[in-house]
C-alpha positions, 0 to 999 in steps of 0.5 A, a space after each residue: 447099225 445094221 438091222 440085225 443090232 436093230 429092235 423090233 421098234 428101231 425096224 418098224 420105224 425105218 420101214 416107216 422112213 422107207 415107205 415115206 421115201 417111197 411115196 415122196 418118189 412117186 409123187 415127184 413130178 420131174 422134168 417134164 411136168 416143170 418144163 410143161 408148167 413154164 409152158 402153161 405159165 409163159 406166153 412164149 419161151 425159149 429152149 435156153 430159157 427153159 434150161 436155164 431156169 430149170 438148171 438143166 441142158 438144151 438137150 434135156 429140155 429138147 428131149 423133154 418136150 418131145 416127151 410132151 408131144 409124145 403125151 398129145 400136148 401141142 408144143 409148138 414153135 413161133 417164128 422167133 424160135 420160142 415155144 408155146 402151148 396151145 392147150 388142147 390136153 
């Protein structure tokens, strides 16, 4: 149905659905606030662990934390290789 065979009803309804859809967006908190949550939540973690739990690649998971860094979150590394915050935000 287009919205020309629309009523009045039937298109306040969908503007309805839309702006739902919208707000729902813009409340996503994507993949950095996850990657940043397995950060805040585990003593220490690695990259493949990290992508593994979030399904996503290495690279994503490389890319996202240095988004974090970028935010002024202290994403360090210990000498095994896995990550850890020391909360400073």
């Amino acid at each position: 149905m287009t919205t020309k065979e629309m009523t009045k009803e039937e298109l306040v309804a969908k503007v309805a659905e839309l702006e739902q859809i919208i707000l729902n967006l813009q409340n996503k908190k994507g993949r950095k606030f996850e990657v940043l949550e397995l950060l805040k939540t585990n003593t220490s973690i690695s990259i493949v662990e990290i992508a593994e739990r979030l399904n996503i690649s290495t690279k994503n998971v490389s890319s996202q934390l240095t988004y974090l860094r970028e935010e002024g979150y202290n994403v360090c590394t210990n000498s095994q290789g896995r990550k850890f915050l020391v909360e400073s935000k």
